[in-house]
N, C-alpha and C positions, 0 to 999 in steps of 0.2 A: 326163787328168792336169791339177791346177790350175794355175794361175799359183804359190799359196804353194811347191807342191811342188816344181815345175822350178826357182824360184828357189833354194831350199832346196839342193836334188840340187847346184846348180852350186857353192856355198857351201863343203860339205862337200870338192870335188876342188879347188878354187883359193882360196888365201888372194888373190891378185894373181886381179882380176880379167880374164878374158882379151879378147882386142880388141874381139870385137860385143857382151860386153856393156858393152864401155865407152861405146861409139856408143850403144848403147839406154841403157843410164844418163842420158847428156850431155841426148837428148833426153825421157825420165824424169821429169828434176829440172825442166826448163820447162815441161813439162805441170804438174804434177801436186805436186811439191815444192817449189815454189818459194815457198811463200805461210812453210810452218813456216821454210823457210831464210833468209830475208829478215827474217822475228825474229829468228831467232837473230843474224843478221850484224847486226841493230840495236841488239841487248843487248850483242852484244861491242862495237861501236863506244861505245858509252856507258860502259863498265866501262874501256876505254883507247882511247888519240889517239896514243900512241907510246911506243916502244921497237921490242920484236922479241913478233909472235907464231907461234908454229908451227900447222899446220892440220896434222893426222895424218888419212892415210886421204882424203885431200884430195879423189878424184877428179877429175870433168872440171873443178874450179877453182870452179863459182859461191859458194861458202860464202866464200871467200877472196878471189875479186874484190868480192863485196857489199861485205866488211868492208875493202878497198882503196877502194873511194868513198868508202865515210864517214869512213875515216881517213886522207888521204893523207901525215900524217907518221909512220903504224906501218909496222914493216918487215915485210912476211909472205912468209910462205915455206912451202908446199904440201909433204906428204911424201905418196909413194902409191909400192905397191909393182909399181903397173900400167905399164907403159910407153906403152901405148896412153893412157890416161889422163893421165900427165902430157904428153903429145904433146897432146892438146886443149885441159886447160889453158890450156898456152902459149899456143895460138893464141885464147880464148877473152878471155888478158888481155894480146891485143894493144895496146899504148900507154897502159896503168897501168906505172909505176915501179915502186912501191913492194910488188909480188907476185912472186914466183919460185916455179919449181915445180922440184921435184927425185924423181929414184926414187931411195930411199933404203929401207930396212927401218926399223918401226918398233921393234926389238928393238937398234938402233946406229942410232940419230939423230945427225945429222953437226952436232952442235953442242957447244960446250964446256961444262962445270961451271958451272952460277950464270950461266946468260947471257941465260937466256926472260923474260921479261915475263908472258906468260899461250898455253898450249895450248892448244888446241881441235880435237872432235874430233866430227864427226855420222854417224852410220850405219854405222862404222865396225868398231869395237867385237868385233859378233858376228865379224866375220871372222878377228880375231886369234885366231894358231894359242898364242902364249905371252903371254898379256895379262900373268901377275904379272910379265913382264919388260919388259914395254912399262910399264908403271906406275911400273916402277922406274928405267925409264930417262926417264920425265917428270919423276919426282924430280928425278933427279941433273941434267937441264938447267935446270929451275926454279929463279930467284933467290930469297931465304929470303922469307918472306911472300907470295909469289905462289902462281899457282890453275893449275888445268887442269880444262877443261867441257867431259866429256863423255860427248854424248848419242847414245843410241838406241832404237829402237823396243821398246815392249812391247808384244806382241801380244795382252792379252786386259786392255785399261785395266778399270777399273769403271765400272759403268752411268751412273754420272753426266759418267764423264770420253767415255762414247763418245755420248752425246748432247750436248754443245760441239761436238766435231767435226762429227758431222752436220749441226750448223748453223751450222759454220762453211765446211764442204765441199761440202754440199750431199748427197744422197743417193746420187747414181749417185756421182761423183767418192770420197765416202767406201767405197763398196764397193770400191774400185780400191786406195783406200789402206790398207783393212784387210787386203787379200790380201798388200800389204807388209808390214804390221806382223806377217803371221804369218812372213814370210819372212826379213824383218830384224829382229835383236833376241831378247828374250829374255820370258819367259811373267811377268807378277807376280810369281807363287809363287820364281823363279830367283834374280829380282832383288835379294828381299826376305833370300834362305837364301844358296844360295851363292855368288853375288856380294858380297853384302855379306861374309861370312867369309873372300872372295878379297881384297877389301881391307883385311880384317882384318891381313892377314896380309905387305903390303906395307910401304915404307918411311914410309905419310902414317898408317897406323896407324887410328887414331881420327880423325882430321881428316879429315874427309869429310862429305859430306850428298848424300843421293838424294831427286831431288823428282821428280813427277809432275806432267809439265806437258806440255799442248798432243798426248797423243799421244807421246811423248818421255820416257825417266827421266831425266834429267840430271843426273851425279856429279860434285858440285863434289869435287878435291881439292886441299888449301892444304899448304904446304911449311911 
């Protein structure tokens, strides 16, 4: 059985993922993930410096500590429905302020009406069992003109986008990460049909944009 497969099989039984794989995740994303997540927490540090962001699907915390360095006046605060998960966090953003981690569902996000700054959310995504409710509930925390980005895996880029990676990965390393990309995420063809008619069909409407970047589809949505 493959790695895409087993990852797959656990996906389908547990939105919350359960303990070891939170342990293998944690160490996962320092092998292996760390180079895409380190953009991203670099993009979001430059798009804001403060207010309040949310990290949804937060995991063992590095997307949300990265973007805690560069930003040490934004306030972030980690949502995961893992317990194990946000247990490492914690311990991960030992002696940063300005990051909090909470289990919380993202279908009742423990925040009021008009109050986020900007979402963010990576790898995330495939696992939600009701996303048009999670989209709706990014809405309704989102102050008016602000964004929520987010990104996850498409498992089958186009030919030009999977040779950047290979040479940004390297070869061995890129076989390892494509076995994730079949595992996490969603196929092109998905992304392009009914994903995008699932956000059709939310509170951001038309405001939206899906770009193809780095390995990543990344779904801006604006309030």
């Amino acid at each position: 059985m493959g790695l895409a497969k087993i990852l797959r099989d656990l996906q389908v039984k547990f939105e919350a993922i359960p303990p070891p794989g939170a342990i293998l995740y944690n160490a996962l994303i320092k092998i292996i993930l760390s180079k895409p997540e380190l953009r991203i927490a670099q993009k979001i540090a430059q798009k804001i410096n403060k207010g309040i962001l949310i990290d949804v699907g937060s995991g063992t915390g590095f997307l949300s500590i990265e973007i805690a360095k560069r930003a040490p006046k934004l306030k972030i605060y980690g949502i995961d429905l893992s317990k194990k998960m946000v247990e490492i966090a914690s311990g991960n953003a030992r002696g940063l302020k300005n990051v909090k981690f909470k289990l919380a569902n993202a279908i009742n996000l423990p925040f009021e009406n008009n109050s986020v700054d900007l979402i963010a959310s990576t790898g995330s995504f495939h696992h939600w069992k009701h996303p048009f409710k999670v989209f709706n509930e990014c809405y309704r925390i989102l102050k008016p003109d602000c964004e929520a980005w987010i990104y996850d895996g498409c498992s089958n880029p186009p030919k030009n986008e999977i040779l950047k990676l290979k040479q940004q990965y390297g070869a061995f390393k890129y076989h390892i990460v494509s076995q994730i990309q079949k595992a996490h995420g969603f196929p092109w063809k998905i992304f392009n049909t009914k994903i995008k008619r699932l956000l059709e069909l939310t509170k951001f409407k038309n405001n939206f944009q899906m770009i193809l970047t780095n390995g990543w589809m990344k779904i801006i949505l604006k309030k």
